[in-house]
C-alpha positions in Angstrom: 71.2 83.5 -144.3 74.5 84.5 -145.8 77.5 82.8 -147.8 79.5 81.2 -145.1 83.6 80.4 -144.8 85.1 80.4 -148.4 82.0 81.7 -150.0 81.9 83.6 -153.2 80.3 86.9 -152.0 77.5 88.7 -153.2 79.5 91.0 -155.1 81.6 88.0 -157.0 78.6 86.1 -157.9 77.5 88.9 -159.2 80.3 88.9 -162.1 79.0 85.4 -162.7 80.2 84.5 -166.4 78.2 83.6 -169.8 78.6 81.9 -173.1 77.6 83.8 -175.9 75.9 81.4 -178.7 74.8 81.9 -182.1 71.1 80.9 -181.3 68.0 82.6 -182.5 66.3 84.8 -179.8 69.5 85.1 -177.6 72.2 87.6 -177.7 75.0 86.5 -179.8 78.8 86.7 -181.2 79.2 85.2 -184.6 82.6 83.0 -184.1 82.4 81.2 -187.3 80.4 81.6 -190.6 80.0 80.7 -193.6 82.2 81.8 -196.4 81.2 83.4 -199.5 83.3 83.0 -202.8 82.9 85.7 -205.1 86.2 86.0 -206.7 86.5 86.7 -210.1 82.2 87.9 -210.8 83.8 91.1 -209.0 86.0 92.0 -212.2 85.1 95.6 -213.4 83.2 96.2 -210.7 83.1 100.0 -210.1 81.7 103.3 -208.1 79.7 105.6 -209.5 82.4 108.0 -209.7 85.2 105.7 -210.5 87.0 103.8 -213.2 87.0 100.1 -213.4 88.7 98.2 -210.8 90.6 94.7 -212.2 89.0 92.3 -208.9 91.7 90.1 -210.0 94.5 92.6 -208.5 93.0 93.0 -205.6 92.6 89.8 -204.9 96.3 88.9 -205.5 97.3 91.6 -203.0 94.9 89.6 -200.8 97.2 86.2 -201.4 100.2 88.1 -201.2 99.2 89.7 -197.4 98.2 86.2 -196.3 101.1 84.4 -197.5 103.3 87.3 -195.5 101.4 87.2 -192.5 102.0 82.7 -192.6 105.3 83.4 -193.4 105.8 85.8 -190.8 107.4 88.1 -193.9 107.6 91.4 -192.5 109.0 93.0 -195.7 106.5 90.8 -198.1 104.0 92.4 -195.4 104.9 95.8 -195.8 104.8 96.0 -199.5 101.1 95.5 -199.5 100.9 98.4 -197.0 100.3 101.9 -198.3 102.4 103.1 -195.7 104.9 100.4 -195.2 104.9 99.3 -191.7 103.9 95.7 -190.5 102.6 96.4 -187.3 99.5 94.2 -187.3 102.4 91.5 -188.5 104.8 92.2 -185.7 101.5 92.7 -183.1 100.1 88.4 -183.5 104.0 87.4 -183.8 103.1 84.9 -181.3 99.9 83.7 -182.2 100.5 80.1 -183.7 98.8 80.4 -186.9 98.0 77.1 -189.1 96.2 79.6 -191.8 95.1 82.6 -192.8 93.4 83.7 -195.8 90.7 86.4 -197.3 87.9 86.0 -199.5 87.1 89.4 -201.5 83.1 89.4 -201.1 83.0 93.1 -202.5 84.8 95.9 -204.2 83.5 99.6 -205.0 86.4 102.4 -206.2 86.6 106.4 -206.4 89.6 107.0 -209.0 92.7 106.1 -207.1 91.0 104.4 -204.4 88.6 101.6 -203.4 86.8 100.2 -200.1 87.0 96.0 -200.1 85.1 94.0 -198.1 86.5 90.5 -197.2 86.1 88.0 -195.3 89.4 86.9 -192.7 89.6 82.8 -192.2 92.3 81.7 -189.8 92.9 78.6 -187.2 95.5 78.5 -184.6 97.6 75.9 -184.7 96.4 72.6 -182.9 92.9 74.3 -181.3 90.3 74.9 -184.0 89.0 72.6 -185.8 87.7 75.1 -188.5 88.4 78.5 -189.3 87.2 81.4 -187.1 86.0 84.1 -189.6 86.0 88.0 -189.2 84.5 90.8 -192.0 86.8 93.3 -192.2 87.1 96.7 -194.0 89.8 97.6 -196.2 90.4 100.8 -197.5 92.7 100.7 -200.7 94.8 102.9 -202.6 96.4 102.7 -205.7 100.1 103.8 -206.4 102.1 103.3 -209.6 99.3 101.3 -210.6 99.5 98.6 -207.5 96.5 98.2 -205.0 97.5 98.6 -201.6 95.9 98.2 -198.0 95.5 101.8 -196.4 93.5 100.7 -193.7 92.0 97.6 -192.6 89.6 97.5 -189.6 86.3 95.7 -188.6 83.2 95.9 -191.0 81.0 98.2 -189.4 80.3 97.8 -185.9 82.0 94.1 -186.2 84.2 92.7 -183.4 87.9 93.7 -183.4 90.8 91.3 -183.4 93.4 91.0 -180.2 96.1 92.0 -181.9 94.3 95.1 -182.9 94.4 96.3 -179.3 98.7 95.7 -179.0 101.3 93.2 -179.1 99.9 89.9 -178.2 102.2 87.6 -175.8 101.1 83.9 -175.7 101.6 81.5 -173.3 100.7 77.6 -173.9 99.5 75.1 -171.0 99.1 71.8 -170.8 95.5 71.9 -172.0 95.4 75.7 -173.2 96.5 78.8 -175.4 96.5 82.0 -173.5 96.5 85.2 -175.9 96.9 88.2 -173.7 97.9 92.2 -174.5 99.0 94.4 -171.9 99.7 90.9 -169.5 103.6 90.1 -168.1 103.6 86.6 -169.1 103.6 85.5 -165.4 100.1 86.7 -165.2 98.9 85.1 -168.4 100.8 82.0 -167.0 98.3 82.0 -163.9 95.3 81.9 -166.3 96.8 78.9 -168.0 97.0 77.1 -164.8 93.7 77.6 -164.2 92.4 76.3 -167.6 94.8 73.6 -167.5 93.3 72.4 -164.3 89.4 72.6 -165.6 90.0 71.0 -168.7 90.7 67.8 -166.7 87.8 68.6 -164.8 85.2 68.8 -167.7 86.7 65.9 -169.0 86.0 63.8 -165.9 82.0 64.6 -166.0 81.7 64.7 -170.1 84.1 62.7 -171.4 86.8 63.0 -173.6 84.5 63.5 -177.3 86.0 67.2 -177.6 89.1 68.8 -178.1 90.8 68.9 -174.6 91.7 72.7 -175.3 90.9 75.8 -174.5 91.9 79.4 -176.2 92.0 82.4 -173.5 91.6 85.4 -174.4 93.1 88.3 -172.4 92.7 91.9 -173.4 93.8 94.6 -171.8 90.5 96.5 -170.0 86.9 95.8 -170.0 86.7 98.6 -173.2 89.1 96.2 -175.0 86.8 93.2 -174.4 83.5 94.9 -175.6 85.7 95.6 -178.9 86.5 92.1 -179.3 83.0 91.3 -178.2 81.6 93.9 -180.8 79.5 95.0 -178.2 79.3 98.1 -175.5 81.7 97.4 -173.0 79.0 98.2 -170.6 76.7 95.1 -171.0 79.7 93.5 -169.2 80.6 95.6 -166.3 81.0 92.9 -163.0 81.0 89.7 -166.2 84.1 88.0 -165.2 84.6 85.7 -168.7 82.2 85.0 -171.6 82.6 82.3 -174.4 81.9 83.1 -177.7 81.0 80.2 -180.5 78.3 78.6 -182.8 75.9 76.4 -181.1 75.6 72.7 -182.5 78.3 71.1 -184.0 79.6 70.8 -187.7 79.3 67.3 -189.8 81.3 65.2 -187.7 79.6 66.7 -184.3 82.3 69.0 -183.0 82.1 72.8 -182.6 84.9 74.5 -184.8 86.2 77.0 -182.5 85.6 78.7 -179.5 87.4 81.5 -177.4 87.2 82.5 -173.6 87.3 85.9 -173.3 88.4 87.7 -169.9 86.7 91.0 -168.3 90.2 91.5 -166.1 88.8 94.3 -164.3 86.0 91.9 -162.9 88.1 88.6 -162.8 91.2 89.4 -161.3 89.4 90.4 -158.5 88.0 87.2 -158.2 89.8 84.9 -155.6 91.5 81.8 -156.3 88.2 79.8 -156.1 85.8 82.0 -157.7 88.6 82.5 -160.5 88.1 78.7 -160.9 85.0 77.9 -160.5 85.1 80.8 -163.6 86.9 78.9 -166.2 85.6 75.6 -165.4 81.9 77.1 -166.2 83.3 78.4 -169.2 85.6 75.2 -170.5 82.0 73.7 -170.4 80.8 76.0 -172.6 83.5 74.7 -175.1 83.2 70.9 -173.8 79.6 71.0 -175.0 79.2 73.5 -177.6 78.4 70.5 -180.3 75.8 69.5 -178.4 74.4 72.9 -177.2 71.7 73.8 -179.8 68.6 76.5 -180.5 66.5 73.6 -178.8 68.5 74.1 -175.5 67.5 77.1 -172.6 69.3 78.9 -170.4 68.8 77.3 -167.7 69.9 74.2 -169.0 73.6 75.3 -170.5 73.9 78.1 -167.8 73.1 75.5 -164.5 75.1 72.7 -166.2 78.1 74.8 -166.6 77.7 76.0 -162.7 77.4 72.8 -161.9 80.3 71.0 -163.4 82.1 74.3 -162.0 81.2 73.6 -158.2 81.0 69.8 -158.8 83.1 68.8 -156.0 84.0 72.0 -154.4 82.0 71.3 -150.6 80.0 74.6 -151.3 76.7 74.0 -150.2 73.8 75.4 -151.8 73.7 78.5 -149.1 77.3 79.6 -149.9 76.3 79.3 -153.9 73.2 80.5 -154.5 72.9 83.5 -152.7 70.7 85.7 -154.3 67.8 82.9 -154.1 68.7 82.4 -150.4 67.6 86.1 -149.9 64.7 86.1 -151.9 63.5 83.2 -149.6 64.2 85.3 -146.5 62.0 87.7 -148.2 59.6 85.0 -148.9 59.6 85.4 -152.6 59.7 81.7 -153.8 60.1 81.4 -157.3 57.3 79.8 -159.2 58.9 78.6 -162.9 62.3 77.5 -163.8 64.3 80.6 -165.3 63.0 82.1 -168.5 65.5 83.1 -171.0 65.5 86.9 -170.2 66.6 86.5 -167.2 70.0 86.1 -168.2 70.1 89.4 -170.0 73.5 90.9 -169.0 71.6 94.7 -169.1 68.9 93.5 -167.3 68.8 93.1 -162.9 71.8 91.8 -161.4 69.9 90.1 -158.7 67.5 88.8 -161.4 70.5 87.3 -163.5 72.3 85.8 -160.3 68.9 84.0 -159.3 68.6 82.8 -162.6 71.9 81.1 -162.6 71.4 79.8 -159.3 67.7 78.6 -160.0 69.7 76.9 -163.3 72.2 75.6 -161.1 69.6 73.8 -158.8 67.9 72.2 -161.0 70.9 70.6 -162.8 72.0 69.7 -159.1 69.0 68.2 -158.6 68.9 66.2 -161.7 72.0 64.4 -160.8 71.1 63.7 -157.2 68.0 62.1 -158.1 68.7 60.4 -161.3 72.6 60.7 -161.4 75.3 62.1 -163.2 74.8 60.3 -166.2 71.2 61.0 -166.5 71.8 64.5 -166.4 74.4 64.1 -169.4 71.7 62.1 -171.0 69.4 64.8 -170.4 71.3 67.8 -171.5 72.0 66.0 -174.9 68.3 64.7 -175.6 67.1 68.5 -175.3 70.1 69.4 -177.7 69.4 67.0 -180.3 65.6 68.2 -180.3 65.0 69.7 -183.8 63.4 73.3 -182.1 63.0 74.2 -178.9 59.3 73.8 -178.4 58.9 70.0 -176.7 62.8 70.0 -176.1 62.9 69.8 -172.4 59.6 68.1 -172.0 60.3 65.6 -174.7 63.9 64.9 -172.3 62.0 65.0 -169.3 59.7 61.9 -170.4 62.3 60.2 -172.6 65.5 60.2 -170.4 64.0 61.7 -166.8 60.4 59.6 -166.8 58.6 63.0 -165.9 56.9 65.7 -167.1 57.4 69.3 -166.8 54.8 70.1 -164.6 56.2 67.3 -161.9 59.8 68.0 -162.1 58.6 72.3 -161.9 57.2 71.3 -158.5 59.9 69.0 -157.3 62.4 71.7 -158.0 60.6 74.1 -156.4 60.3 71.8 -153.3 64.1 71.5 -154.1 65.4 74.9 -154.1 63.4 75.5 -150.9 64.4 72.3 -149.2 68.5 73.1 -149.7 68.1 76.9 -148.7 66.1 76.3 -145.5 
């Protein structure tokens, strides 16, 4: 049986997208952590092989290069530059920043120069709740008896910045920020549409307890997202978007920030549907992040997202889930709902598609035989579990009046019933 009329193909469910949480035992992005404040315990700190360093200077370059970058101060910029220039500063020009600010966490020096590690804390204006953080590297040199920035980049293997990788253009929706580099601003315009119209969507299913908005990120080549990623751009060959973020919310239960990031090489070959159905999955990644814990699998956040994403499109389970409908032709039924590590982006690409499609079923499943509501229900019960042992069968009895066992069978029964 194949994908009929409309269809995403075999190839395009292939570059099926992924939230990347902060959640033990799962691959993950740190968008967001917490701060340390060392400030002035790092006076006199010093290399073996260097003279003293006053923290209390280096920190005050620190305020200075934040207040320029606010202030948009390209000459107030400059001067804490060893060379001068304020390209970084002229590079997020259009990124709507509310703040910005650096937290030295440690200094070491060699004579006339000294490595810094800090800690960057910014929001954008009107999207995050709480600052997204980023450890970065700066390499210092004095001159005339001023510290200066000589370098600033990622701490080691850490995830770059967008404007790192050119000039950013930005585009604002309705319900969305679009941040793009190497984009005309007609095509970061069409990704705006298209989280304007799944914000909306989201909302209709999960209600309205979340920010509305969505940040888009839009670099330039798959390369350029692995560097924001911090990862090797080859775990996401044929990934058409992930969503990076903390799982579980803060004190007054929302997530403080997330951003969709863009693989352009495997979403723009996406058509108009797939490209949809795309950043609806992942504007329920945002949607739910607060109540998307360490307690919740795969399967669970994965299917949900698919679902809300073809909620309402007419696709029948054939034309979705085609991977599975193969490996019934080949009689290979699948036997437990999908394990964790078979969402592994290195791992089999059939394996991965069946495991979004086996994810997809069973939330599909849940809401035709309990409802919508109880699937909401559901999702949040096995969040608010304090570990993931019990989660899903504690859910199960509490919201579903099930157990694991019975609703493993029924979806089984499912999955075979909607492909045959």
């Amino acid at each position: 049986m194949r994908p009929g009329e409309g269809a995403l193909t075999r190839d395009e469910k292939l570059r099926t997208t992924r939230t990347i949480e902060n959640v033990a035992g799962r691959r993950r992005v740190r968008a967001g952590v917490a701060g340390l404040v060392l400030g002035a315990a790092l006076a006199g700190c010093a290399g073996a092989s260097g003279a003293p360093v006053d923290s209390r200077a280096v920190e005050e370059l620190l305020q200075r290069r934040a207040e320029a970058v606010l202030a948009r101060d390209a000459v107030a910029f400059g001067a804490t530059e060893a060379d001068g220039d304020a390209d970084e500063l002229d590079a997020l020009a259009q990124v709507p920043l509310s703040s910005w600010e650096y937290d030295l966490t440690r200094l070491t020096s060699a004579g006339r120069e000294a490595t810094a590690t800090v800690r960057l804390r910014y929001r954008i204006t009107g999207y995050d709740q709480a600052p997204i953080t980023a450890d970065r590297t700066l390499e210092l040199r004095s001159e005339d008896g001023s510290w200066l920035v000589a370098s600033d980049r990622p701490q080691g293997k850490g995830a770059e910045q967008l404007w790192e990788q050119g000039e950013v253009k930005a585009v604002q929706g309705q319900h969305s920020l679009v941040l793009g580099v190497g984009r005309s601003t007609e095509k970061l315009r069409g990704y705006a549409d298209l989280a304007d119209r799944a914000v909306p969507a989201v909302q209709e299913v999960w209600g309205k307890g979340w920010s509305g908005r969505v940040v888009v990120l839009v670099p330039q080549s798959l390369d350029g997202m692995g560097a924001l990623l911090g990862a090797p751009a080859s775990g996401y060959q044929g990934i058409a978007a992930v969503t990076t973020g903390e799982s579980g919310g803060n004190d007054s239960g929302k997530a403080p920030a997330d951003r969709i990031i863009i693989n352009p090489e495997a979403f723009d070959v996406l058509g108009d549907f797939g490209k949809q159905v795309v950043l609806t999955h992942e504007t329920t990644h945002v949607a739910t992040r607060a109540d998307t814990t360490p307690a919740t699998p795969l399967w669970l956040s994965e299917g949900f997202a698919d679902w809300l994403g073809y909620r309402g499109s007419g696709r029948t389970a054939e034309q979705a889930a085609p991977e599975l409908d193969r490996a019934l032709d080949r009689s290979e039924q699948p036997v437990t709902l999908p394990a964790d590590d078979e969402f592994a982006f290195a791992g089999n690409a059939s394996r991965l598609a069946q495991a979004y499609e086996g994810g997809w079923l069973a939330c599909k499943m849940i809401a035709e035989r309990w409802g919508d509501q109880k699937l909401l229900a559901f999702y949040k019960a096995v969040g608010a579990h304090e570990r993931r042992e019990g989660a899903v069968e504690d859910a199960l009895d509490g919201v579903l009046g099930t157990n694991l066992d019975a609703f493993t069978r029924e979806w089984r029964d499912y999955v075979r019933r909607e492909l045959t």
